[in-house]
Every structure is written in C-alpha cells, then in structure tokens.
C-alpha positions as CSV (number, residue, x, y, z in Angstrom):
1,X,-20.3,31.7,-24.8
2,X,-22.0,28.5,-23.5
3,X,-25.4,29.3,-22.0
4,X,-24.6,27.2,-19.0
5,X,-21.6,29.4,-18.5
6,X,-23.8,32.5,-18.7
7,X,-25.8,31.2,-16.2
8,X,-22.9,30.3,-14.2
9,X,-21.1,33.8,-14.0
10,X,-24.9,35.8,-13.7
11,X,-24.8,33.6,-10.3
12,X,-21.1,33.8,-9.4
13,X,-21.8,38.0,-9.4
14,X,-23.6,37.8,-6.5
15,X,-20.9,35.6,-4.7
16,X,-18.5,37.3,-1.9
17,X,-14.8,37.0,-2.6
18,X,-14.4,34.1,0.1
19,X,-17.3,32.0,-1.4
20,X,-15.4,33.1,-5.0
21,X,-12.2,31.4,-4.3
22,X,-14.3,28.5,-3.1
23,X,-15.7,28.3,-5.9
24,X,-12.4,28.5,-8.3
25,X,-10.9,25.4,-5.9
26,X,-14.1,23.5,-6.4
27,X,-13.6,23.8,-10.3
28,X,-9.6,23.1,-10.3
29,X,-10.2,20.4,-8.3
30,X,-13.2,19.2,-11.2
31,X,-10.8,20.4,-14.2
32,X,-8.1,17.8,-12.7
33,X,-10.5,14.9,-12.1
34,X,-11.5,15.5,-15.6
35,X,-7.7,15.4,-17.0
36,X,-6.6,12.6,-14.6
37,X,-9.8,10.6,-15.8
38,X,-8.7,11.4,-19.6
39,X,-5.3,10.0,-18.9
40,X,-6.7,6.7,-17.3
41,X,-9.0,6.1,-20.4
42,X,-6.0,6.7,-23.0
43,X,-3.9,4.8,-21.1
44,X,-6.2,1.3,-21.4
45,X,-4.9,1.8,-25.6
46,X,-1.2,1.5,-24.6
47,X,0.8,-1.9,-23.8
48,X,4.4,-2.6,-22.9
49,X,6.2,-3.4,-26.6
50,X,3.8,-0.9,-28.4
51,X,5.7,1.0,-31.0
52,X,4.6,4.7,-30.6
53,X,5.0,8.1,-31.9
54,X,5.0,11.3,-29.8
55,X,6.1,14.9,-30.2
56,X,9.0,15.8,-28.2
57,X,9.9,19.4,-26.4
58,X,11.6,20.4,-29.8
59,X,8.5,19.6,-31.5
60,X,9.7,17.2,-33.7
61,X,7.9,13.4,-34.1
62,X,9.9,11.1,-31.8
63,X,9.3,6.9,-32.0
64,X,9.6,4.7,-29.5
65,X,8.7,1.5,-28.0
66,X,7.2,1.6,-24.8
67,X,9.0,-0.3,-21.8
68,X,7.3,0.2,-18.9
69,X,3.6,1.3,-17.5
70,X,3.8,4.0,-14.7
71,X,0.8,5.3,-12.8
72,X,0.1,8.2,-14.9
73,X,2.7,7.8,-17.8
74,X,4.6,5.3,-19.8
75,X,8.6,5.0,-20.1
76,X,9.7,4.7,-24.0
77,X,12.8,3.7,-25.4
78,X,13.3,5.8,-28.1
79,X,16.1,4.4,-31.3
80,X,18.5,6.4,-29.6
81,X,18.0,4.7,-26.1
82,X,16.8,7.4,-24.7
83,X,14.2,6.8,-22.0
84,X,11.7,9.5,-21.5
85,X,8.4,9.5,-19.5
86,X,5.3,10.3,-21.7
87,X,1.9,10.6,-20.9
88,X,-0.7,8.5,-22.5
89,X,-2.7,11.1,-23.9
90,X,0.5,12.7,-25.9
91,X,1.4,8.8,-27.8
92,X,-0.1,8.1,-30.8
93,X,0.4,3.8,-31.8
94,X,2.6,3.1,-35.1
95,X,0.2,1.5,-37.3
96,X,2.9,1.1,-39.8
97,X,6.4,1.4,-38.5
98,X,9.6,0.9,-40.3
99,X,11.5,-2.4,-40.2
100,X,14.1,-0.6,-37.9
101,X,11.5,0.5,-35.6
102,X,10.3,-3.5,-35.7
103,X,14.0,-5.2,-35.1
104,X,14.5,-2.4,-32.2
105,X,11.6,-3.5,-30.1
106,X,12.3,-7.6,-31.4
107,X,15.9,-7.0,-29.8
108,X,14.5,-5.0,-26.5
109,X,11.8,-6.8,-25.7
110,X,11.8,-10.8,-26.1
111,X,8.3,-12.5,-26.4
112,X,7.2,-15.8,-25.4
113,X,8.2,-18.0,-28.2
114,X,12.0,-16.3,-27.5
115,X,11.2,-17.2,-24.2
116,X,10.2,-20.8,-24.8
117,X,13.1,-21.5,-27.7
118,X,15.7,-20.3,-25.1
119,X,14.1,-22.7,-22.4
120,X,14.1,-25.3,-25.0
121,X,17.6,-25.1,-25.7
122,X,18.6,-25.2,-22.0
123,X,16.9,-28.3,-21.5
124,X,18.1,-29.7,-24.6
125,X,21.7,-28.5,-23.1
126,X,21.2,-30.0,-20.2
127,X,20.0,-33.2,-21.1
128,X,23.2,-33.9,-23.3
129,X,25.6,-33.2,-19.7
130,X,23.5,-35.7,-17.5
131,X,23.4,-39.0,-19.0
C-alpha cells in the first residue's frame, strides 16, 4: 500500500463517523473532478470526421466515424448507421482504416472542396439561366 495512504487511514482512525462520511464525500467529489478532468484532456484528440475504434457492450471492436461533439461524449456513426454516444476516453483513432471505413465518412461527411465544387456548379448553373 502507498505510504501516503498509510498515513491517510492512521489519521482517518481517529475520525468520528460524521467527520468519516465527510471525509468519503470530500474524496468522491476529488475522484470525479479527476475522471471529468481525464475526459476533457482525451477529448482535445478527437474531431468531428475522425474514424475511430471503440469496444462496444458485447466487447467486440466497433468503428465509426465521429459526427458530433457533446459535452462529455462524442456521437459515432458506426457502418451500420448506428449512432451511439461514446466517451472520449473509451475511442481509440484509426490510424489505418479500411477503404470502406474511408468512402463511409467521404459520403457522411462532405469537406470543403465538396463544399466549394457544389457552390461552383451552382453558380456555373446559374450563370447559363440569366443571360
């Protein structure tokens, strides 16, 4: 055991029952600052269009590409269309993903040079009916 902890519990001994359950409040509320702050951090690695990897409740390896950022989780689009929340610390990126995985987010997510030919074409469109 950690000495700190030793030295911890040799001082909690001494405590009352009232200023014990004080004292277990004080440290859940420290254990979920600590797990809220992990979540933040992982959370900076992850962007909308990210093709990730997580393991589902049936523990198998699900992929996906994420659609959305939430406050504390981020939606993904499985192959399937399934949408399922995940938090950032349980996604893991795709360094190499299969050309399936790569066409799936090209058709669900359009970037700017989609966004820019389609514009293009519009105007071009458009130009042709007003002379």
């Amino acid at each position: 055991m950690n000495i700190n902890v030793t030295k911890i519990l040799k001082l909690a001994n001494n405590l009352t029952k009232p200023e014990l359950l004080d004292l277990n409040r004080a440290i859940i509320t420290l254990i979920k600052n600590l797990v809220d702050k992990e979540i933040t951090n992982a959370s900076y690695q992850f962007n909308k269009g990210d093709i990730v990897s997580f393991i589902g409740d049936n523990e198998i390896k699900r992929y996906g590409v994420i659609v959305k950022r939430n406050q504390k989780t981020f939606q993904v689009l499985t192959l399937d269309r399934y949408s399922i929340n995940v938090p950032s610390t349980y996604l893991t990126h795709e360094t190499k993903p299969s050309q399936k995985l790569v066409s799936f987010r090209k058709n669900l997510l359009l970037t700017n040079e989609d966004h820019l030919k389609a514009l293009g074409s519009l105007f071009k469109n458009g130009e042709r009916q007003n002379p």
